[in-house]
N, C-alpha and C positions, 0 to 999 in steps of 0.2 A: 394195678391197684391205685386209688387215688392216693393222694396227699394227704397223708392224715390232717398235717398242720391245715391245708386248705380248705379242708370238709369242718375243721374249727371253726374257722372265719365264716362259715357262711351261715351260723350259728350266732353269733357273735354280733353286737353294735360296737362300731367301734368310733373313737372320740381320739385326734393325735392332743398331745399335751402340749398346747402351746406351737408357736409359728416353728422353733427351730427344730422340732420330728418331721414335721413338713418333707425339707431336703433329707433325709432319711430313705433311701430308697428300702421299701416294703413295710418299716414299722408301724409297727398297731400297737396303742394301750387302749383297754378296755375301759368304758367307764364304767361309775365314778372310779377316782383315781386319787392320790396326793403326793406332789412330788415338790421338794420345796428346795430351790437353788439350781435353778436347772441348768447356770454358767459351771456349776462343778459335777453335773449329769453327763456323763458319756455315752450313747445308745449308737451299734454296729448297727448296717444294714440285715434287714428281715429279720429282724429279733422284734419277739412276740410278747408284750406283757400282758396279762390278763386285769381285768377288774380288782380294786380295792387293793391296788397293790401301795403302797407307800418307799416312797425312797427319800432317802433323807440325808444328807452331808450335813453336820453339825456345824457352822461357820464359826460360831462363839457358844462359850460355856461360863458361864457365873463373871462375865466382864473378860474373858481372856480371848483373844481370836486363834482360831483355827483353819488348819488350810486345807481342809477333806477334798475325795476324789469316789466317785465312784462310775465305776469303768467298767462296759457292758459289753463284751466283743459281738460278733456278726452270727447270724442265725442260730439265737440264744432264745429258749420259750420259758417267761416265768408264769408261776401260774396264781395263782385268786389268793387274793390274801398276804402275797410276800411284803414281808418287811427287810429292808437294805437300810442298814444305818453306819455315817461313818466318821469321825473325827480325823482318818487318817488317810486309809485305802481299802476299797474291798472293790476287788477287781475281780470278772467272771471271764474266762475264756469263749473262744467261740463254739458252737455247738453243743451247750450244755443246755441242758435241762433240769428247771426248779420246777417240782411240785409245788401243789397247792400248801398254803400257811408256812411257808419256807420262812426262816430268820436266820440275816448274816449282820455282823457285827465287829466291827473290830475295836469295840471300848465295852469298857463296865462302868456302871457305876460307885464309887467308893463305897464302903458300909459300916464308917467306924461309929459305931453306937453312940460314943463322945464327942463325936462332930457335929452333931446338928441333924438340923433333915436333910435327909440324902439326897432332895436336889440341890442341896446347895456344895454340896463336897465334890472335891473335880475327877473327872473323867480318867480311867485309865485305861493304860492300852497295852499288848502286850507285842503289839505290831498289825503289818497289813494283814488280811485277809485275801487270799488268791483262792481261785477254784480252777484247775487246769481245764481246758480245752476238753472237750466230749464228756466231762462230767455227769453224774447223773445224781440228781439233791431228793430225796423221796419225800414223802406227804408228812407234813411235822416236821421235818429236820432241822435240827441248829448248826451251826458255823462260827463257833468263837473266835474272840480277839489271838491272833497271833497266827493261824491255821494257813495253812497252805495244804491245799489236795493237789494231785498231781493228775495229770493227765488221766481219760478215762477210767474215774474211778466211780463208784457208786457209794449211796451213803443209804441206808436205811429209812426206814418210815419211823420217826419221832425219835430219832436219835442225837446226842447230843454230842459234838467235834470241836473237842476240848483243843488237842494236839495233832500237830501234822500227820498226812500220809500219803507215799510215794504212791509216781504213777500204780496204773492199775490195779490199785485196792480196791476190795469190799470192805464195807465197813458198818459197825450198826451196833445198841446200845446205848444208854446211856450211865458212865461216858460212852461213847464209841469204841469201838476195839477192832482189830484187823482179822475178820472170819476169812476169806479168801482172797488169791490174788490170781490173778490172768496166766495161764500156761501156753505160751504164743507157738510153744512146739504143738502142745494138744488141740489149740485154739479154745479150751477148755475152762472156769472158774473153779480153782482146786483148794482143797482147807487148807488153810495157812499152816 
């Protein structure tokens, strides 16, 4: 059976972002694209971004600087439409997979009704954002500030990932909630 990934690409125009994906041994981002800072861009070997995806490290916020990261490990496929924003860290494991319209984050913005307009109130955060290794981010899914998933876990189509959860969960809803988790005796996905 072929490569699914490879039977992608031959589908696909693909456009690298700039000289430094170049040295990147296998990556591909789709055009168009927007990736802005790309000294705090970290892309693994053969990790796949699809079209119109946007990554974004926040550098400064209303005059204050910030020192974001966003860290993409190796044979990682995001898919059309992800948005990666981050003022701190949202870091992705290797061999995970983001569907299409994916959103990870690790800030909010303020919303006190007495402050003013809300771009002007500062950023909060309630820490990094991790996605463990073989993850799997379905179609829609969110990833909020403070979130850590753990290794091969799955997250639902348009669910929202308020709070952590340990390796091999399912997970889905919004919030998200823990429907199943991996039974490595049964090799099986059993209700939590």
């Amino acid at each position: 059976m072929p490569n699914p990934i490879r039977r992608i690409l031959t589908f696909m125009r693909w456009m690298p972002p700039y000289r430094f994906l170049r040295q990147r041994k296998g990556v591909r981002v789709g055009h168009p694209y927007t990736w802005e800072h790309l000294d705090r861009i970290q892309v693994g070997e053969r990790t796949i971004v699809r079209e119109h995806s946007w990554l974004c490290p926040i550098t400064e916020w209303n005059g204050a600087p910030l020192s974001p990261r966003i860290v993409i490990g190796r044979n990682v496929y995001i898919g059309r439409f992800c948005c990666i924003s981050a003022i701190e860290l949202v870091e992705i494991g290797d061999d995970c997979v983001l569907s299409e319209q994916v959103y990870l984050a690790d800030a909010v913005h303020e919303v006190d009704p007495r402050a003013g307009h809300i771009l002007t109130q500062p950023m909060a955060s309630k820490g990094a954002v991790r996605v463990g290794r073989g993850t799997f981010l379905g179609y829609g899914s969110r990833v909020l500030t403070g979130v850590t998933l753990g290794e091969h876990c799955v997250v639902g189509a348009n669910s929202v990932v308020n709070r952590s959860f340990p390796a091999y969960s399912m997970v889905a809803g919004a919030p998200a909630r823990l429907i199943k988790v991996f039974d490595h005796a049964t090799g099986q996905w059993v209700a939590a």
